[in-house]
Backbone as CSV, one residue per row, in Angstrom:
resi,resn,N_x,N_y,N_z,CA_x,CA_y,CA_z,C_x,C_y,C_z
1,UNK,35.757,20.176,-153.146,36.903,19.772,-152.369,37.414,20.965,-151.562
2,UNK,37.509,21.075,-150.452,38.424,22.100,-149.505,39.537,22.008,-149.859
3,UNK,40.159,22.827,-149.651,41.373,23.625,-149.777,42.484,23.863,-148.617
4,UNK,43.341,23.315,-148.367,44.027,23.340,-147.229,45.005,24.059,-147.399
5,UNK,45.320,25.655,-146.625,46.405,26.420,-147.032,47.335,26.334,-145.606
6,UNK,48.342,25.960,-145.556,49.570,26.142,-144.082,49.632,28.087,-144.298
7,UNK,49.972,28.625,-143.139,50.075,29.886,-142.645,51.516,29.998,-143.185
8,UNK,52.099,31.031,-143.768,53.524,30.574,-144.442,54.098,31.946,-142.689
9,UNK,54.883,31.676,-141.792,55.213,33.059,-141.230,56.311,33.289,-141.601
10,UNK,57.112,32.907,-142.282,57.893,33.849,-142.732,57.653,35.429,-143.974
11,UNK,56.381,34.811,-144.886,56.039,35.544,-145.465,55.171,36.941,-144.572
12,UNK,54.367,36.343,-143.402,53.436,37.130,-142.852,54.474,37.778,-141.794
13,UNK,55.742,37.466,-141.442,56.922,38.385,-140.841,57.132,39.290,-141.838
14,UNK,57.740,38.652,-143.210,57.837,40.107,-144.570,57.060,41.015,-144.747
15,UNK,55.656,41.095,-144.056,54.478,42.424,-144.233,54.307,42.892,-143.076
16,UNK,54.944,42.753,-141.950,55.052,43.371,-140.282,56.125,44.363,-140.495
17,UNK,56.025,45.782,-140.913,56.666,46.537,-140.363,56.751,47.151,-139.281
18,UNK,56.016,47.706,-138.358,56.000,48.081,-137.412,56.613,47.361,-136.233
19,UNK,57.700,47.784,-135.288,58.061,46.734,-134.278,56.911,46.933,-133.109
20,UNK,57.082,45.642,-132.208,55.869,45.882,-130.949,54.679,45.672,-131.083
21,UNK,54.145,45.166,-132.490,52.840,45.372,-132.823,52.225,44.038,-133.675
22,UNK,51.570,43.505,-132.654,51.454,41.773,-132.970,50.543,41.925,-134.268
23,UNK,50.496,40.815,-134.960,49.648,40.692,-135.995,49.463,39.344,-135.404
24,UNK,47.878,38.649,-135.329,46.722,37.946,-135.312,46.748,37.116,-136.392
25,UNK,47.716,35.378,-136.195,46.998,35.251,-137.917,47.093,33.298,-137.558
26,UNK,46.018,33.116,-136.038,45.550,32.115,-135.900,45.058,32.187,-134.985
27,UNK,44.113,31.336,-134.520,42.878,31.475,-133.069,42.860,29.854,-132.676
28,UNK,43.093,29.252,-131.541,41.938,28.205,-131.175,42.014,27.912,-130.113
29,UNK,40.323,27.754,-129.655,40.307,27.318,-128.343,40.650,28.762,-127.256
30,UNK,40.386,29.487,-127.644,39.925,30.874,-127.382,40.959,31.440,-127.170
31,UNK,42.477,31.199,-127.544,43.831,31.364,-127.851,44.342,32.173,-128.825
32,UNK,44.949,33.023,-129.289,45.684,33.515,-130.439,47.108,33.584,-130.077
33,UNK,47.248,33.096,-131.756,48.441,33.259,-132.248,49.187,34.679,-132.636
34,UNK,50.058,35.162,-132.462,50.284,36.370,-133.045,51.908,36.266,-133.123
35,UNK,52.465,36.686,-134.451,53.783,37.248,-135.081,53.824,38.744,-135.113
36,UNK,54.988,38.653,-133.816,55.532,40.074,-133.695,56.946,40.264,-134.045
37,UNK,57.582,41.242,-134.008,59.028,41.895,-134.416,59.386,42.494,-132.975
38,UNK,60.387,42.455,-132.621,60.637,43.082,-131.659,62.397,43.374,-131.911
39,UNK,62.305,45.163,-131.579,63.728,45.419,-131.384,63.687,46.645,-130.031
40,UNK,64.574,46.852,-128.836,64.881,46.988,-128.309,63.774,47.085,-126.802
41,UNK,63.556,48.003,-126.418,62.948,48.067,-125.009,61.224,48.225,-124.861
42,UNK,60.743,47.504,-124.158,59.596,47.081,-124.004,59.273,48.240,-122.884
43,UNK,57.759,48.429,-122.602,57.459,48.970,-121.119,57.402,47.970,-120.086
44,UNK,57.201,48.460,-118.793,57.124,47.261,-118.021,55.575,46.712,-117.751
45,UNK,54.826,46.020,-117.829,53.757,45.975,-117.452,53.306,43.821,-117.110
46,UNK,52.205,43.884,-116.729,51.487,42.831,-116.667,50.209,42.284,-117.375
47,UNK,50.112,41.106,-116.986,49.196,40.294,-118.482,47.770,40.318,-117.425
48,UNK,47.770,40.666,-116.661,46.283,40.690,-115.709,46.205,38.867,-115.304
49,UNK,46.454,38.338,-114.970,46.459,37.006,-114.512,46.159,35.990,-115.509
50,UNK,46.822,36.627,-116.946,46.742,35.130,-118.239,48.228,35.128,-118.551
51,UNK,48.705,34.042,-118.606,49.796,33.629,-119.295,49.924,33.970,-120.538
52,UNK,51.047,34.018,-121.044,51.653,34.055,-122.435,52.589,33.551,-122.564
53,UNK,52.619,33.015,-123.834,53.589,32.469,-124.288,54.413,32.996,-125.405
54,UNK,56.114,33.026,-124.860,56.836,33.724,-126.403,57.657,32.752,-127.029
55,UNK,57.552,32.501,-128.060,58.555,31.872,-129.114,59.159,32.103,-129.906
56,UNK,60.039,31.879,-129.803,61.450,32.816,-130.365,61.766,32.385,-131.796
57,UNK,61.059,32.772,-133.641,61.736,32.224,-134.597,62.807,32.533,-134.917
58,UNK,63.397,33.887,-135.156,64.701,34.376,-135.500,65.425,35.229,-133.975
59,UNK,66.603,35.187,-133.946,67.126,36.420,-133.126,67.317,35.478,-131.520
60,UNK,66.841,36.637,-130.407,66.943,35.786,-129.322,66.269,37.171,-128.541
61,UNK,65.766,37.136,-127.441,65.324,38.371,-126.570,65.053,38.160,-125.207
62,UNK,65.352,39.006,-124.323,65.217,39.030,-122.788,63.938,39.467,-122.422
63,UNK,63.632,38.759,-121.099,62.455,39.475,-120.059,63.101,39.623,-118.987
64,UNK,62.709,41.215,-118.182,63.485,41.389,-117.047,61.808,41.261,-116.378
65,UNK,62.131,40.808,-114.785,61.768,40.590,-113.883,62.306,41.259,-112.695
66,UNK,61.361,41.332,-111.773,61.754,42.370,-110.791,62.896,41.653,-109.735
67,UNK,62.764,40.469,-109.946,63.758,39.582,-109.338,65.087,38.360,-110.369
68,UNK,64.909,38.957,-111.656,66.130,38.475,-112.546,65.660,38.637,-113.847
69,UNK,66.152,38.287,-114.744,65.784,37.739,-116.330,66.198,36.969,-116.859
70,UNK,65.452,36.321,-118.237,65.820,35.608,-118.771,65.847,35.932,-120.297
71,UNK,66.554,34.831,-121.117,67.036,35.193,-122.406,66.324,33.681,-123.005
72,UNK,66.023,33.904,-123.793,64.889,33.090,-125.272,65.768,33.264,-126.077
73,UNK,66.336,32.075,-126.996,66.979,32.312,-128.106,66.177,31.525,-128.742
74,UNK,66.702,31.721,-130.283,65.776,30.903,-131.142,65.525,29.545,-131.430
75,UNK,64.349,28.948,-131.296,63.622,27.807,-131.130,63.609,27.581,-130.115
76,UNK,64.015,28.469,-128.575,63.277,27.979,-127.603,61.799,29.258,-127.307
77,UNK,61.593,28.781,-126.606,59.877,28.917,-125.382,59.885,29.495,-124.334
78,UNK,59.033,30.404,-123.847,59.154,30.458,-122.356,57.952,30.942,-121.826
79,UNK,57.427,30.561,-121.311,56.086,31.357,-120.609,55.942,32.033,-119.345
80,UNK,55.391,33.196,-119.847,55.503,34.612,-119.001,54.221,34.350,-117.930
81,UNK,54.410,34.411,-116.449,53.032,34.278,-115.496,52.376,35.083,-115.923
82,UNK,50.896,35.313,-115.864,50.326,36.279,-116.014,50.087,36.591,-114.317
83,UNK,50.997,36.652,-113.391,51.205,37.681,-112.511,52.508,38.644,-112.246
84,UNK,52.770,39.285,-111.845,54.115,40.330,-111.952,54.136,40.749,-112.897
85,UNK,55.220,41.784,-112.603,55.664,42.205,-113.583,56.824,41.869,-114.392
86,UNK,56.740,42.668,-115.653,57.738,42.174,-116.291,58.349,43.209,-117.885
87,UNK,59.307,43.305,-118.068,59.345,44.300,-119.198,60.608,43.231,-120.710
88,UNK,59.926,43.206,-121.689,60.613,42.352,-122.343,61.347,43.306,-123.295
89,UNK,63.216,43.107,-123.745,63.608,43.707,-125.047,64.433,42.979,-125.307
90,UNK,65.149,43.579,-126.469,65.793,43.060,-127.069,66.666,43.896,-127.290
91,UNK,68.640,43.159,-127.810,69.302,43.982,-128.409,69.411,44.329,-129.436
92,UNK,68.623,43.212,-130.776,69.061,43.348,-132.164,67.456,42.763,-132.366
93,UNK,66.625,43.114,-133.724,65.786,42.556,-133.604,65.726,41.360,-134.281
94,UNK,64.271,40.806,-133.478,63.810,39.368,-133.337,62.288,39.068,-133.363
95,UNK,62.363,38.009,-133.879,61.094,37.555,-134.576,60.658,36.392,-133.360
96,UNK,59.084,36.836,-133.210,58.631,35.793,-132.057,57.260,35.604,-132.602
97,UNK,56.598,34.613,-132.219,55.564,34.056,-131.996,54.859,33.906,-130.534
98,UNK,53.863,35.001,-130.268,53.311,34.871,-129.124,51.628,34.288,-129.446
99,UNK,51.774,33.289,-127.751,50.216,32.419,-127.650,49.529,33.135,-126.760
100,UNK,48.817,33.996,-126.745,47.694,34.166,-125.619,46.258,34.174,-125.472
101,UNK,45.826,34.590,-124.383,44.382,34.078,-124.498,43.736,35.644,-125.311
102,UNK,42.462,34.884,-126.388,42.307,36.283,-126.493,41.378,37.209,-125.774
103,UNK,41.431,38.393,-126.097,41.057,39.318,-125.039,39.316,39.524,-125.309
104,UNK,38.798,39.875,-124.529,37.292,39.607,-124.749,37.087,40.996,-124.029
105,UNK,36.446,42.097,-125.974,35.736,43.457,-125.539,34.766,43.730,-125.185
């Protein structure tokens, strides 16, 4: 009989210390999942022409844009173009769930 285990993320948030630094802990359809931490200022950079997606579980966090920003609070979504730029932070930290494509070395 298989074994069906759900991904618990709150537990796999409790072993992310490091802020900024995604942990990998689902794939499909050539997609990953990744639970990151984020507290204060991001660099500015771009996704090379793939989208991402951030989802906000705890907290809430901004992306500045060279022409405004926006604010993600928790349980909403927002997807970042993968053109422009863009630099994402936060004031207090926050727990997200990012979708992107994965990267092929």
């Amino acid at each position: 009989m298989t074994t069906y285990t759900p991904i618990n993320m709150n537990e796999r948030l409790a072993q992310i210390t490091a802020m900024w630094s995604p942990e990998v802990v689902g794939e499909i359809h050539g997609f990953e999942f990744k639970l990151i931490k984020l507290n204060g200022d991001f660099v500015w950079h771009e996704h090379e022409g793939a989208d991402k997606v951030f989802i906000v579980l705890e907290g809430e966090m901004f992306i500045e844009f060279t022409d405004g920003q926006v604010k993600i609070s928790q349980g909403e979504m927002f997807i970042v173009p993968g053109t422009g730029g863009h630099k994402p932070f936060t004031e207090k930290e926050c727990h997200v769930m990012l979708v992107e494509p994965k990267r092929q070395v």
